[in-house]
C-alpha positions in Angstrom: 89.1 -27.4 68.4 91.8 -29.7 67.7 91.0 -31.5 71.4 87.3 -31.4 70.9 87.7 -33.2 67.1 90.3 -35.8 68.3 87.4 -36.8 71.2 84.6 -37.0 68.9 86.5 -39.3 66.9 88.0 -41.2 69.6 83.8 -41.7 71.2 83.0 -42.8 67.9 85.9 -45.7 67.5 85.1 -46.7 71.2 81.1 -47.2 70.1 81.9 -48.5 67.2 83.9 -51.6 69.0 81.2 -51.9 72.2 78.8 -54.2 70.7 81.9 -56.7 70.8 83.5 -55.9 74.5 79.9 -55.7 75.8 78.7 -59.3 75.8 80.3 -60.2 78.5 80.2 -59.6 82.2 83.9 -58.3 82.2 83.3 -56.3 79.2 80.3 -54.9 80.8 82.1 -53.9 83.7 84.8 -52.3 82.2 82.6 -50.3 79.4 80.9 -48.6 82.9 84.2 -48.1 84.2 85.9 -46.2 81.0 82.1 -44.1 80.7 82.8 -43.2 84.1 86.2 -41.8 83.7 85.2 -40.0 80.8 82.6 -38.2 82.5 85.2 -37.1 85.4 87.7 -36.4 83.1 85.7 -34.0 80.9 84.1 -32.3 83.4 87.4 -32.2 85.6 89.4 -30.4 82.2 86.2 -28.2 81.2 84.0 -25.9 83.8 80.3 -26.8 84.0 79.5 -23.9 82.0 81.8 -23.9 79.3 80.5 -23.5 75.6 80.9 -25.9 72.7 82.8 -23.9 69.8 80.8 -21.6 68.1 81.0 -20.4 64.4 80.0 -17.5 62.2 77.1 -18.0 59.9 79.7 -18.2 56.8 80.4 -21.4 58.3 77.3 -22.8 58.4 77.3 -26.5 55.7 75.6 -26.4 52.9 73.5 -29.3 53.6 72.9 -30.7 56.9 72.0 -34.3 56.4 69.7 -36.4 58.2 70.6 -39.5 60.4 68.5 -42.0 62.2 64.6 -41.9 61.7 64.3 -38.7 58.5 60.4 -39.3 58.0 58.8 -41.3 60.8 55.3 -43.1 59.9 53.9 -43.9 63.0 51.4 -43.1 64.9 49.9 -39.6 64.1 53.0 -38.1 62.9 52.6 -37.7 59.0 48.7 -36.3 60.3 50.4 -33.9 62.4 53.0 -32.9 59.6 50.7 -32.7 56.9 48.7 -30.4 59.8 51.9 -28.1 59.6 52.3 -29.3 63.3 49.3 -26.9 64.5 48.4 -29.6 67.1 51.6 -30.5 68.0 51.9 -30.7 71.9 55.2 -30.6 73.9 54.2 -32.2 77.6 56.8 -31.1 80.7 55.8 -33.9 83.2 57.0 -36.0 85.9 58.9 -34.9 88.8 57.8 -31.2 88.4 55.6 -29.0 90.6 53.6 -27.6 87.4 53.5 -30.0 84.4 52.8 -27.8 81.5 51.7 -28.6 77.5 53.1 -26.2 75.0 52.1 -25.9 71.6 54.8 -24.9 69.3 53.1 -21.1 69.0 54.0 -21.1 73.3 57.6 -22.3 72.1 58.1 -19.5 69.6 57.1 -17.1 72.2 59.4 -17.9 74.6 63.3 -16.1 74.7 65.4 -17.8 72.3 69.0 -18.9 71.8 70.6 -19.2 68.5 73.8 -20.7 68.5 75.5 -21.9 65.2 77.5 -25.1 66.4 79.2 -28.7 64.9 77.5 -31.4 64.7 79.6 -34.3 65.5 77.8 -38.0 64.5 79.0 -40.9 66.3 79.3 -42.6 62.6 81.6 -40.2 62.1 80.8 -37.4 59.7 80.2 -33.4 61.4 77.9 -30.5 59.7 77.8 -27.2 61.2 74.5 -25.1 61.6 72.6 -22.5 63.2 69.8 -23.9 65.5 67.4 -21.5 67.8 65.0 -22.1 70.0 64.4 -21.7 74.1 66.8 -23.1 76.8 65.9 -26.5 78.3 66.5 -24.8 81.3 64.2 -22.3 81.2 61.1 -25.1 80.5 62.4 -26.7 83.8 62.1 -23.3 85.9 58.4 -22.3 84.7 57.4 -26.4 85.4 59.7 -26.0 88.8 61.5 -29.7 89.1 60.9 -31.7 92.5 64.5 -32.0 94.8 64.2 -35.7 94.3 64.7 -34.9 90.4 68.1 -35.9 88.8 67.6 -36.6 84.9 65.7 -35.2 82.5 64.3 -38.1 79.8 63.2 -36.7 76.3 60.6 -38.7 74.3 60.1 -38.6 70.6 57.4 -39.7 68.1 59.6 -42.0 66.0 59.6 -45.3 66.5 62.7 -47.6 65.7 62.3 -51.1 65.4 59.2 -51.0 67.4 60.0 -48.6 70.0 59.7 -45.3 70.3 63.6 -43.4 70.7 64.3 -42.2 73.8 67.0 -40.3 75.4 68.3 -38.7 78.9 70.9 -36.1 80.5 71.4 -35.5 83.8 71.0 -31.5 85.7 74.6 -30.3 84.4 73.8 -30.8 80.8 70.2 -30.2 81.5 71.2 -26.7 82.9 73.8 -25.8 80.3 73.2 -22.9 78.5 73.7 -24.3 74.8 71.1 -27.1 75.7 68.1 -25.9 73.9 65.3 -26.8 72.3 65.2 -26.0 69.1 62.4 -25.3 66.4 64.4 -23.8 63.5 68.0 -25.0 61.3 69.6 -22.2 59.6 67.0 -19.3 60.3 64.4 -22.0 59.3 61.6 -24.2 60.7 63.2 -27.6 61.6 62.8 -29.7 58.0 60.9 -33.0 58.4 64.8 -35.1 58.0 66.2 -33.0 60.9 63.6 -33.6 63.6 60.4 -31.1 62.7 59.3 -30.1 64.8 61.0 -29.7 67.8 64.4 -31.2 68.9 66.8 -31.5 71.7 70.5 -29.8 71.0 72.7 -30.8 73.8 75.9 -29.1 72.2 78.9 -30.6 74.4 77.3 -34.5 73.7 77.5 -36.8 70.5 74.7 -36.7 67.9 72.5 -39.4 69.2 72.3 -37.4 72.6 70.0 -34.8 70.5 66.9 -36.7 69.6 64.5 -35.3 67.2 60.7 -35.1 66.6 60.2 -34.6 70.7 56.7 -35.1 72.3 57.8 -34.9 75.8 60.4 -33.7 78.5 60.3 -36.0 82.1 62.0 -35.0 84.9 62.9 -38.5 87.0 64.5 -39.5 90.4 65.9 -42.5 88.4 66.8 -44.5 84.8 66.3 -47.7 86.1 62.9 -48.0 85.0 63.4 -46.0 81.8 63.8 -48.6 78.6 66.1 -51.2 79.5 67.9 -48.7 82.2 70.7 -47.7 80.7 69.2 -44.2 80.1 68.7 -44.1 76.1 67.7 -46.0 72.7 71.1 -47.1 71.3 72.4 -47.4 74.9 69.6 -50.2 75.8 70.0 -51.8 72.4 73.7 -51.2 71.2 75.7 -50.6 73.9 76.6 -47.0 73.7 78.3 -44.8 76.7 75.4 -42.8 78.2 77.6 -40.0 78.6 78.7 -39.0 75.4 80.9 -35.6 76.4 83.2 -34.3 73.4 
């Protein structure tokens, strides 16, 4: 616990300082390098299948707060909310044998995971809750991904600045067993502030590595064409590592 806190905390003073380092070319070059040993190193002192910390339900914060976009007002969204989200559509596309659309009924249908796990906020602050909902990886079996696919890209309704946010993992995380997608916070459909109705948790990553309000999973050979190519939102705009392991 004490390892996995001193990380999160150490991720977030490295973001906070990238803006700075990255505007130049030897900045650039040495941001990829440090990401890069990161990734190594975490996965070289963790197996691919260990679990984030979980906690008993006494544990669970009293309020888990929103971050990011808490209401979003484009596009059909507040329709769709105000709908309950009866229309809402989750597309599995791209580099799979059998796209697939599934309504948020299909979702609840599915087996679940409940997990009750820290949120850790590259700004930051932590809150602990209890999130279920079906394993990533068992939306990629039923859609059956292509050999050439290595990253799975999550889209999401809100828009920031005038783009919609965006995020990405590669197979390991896509595959991990805590990686879910999740419909309900603390035994609860997903509240509006927290990403209703449907949102990515990738346990073993930093908060903006779980985006929210999610329309659509893509399976991809490639993030070069993907935003700006750097594989997510704040990674394209801000500079932050791609591979946000704690």
């Amino acid at each position: 616990m004490k390892r996995r806190g001193f990380i999160a905390a150490a991720g977030a003073a490295f973001v906070a300082g990238c803006n700075k380092i990255a505007d130049s070319d030897t900045g650039s070059r040495l941001l990829g390098a440090a990401e890069d040993w990161h990734k190594k190193a975490h996965r070289l002192l963790t197996d691919r299948e260990a679990l984030a910390p979980e906690y008993p339900r006494s544990a669970i914060s009293p309020f888990f707060r929103g971050n990011g976009s808490t209401d979003p007002q484009n596009g059909d969204y507040q329709q769709q909310a105000a709908e309950n989200f009866a229309n809402w559509r989750l597309d599995v596309r791209g580099l799979v044998e059998n796209p697939m659309q599934l309504s948020l009924e299909n979702i609840r249908k599915l087996p679940q995971r409940t997990q009750v796990t820290r949120h850790d906020c590259v700004e930051g602050w932590s809150a602990i809750g209890e999130w279920t909902g079906p394993q990533l990886s068992l939306l990629l079996d039923a859609a059956g991904l292509k050999p050439e696919a290595k990253f799975i890209v999550f889209r999401c309704a809100d828009n920031l600045n005038g783009q919609d946010y965006y995020e990405s993992i590669d197979l390991i995380d896509a595959y991990h067993p805590q990686t879910i997608v999740a419909h309900m916070l603390n035994g609860e459909p997903l509240p509006i502030r927290n990403g209703a109705p449907l949102r990515m948790r990738v346990e073993r990553q930093l908060g903006y590595k779980h985006p929210k309000y999610l329309t659509a999973i893509e399976a991809v050979a490639s993030l070069d064409d993907i935003g700006g190519g750097k594989g997510g939102y704040w990674e394209d705009r801000a500079g932050y590592q791609w591979y946000a392991g704690i």
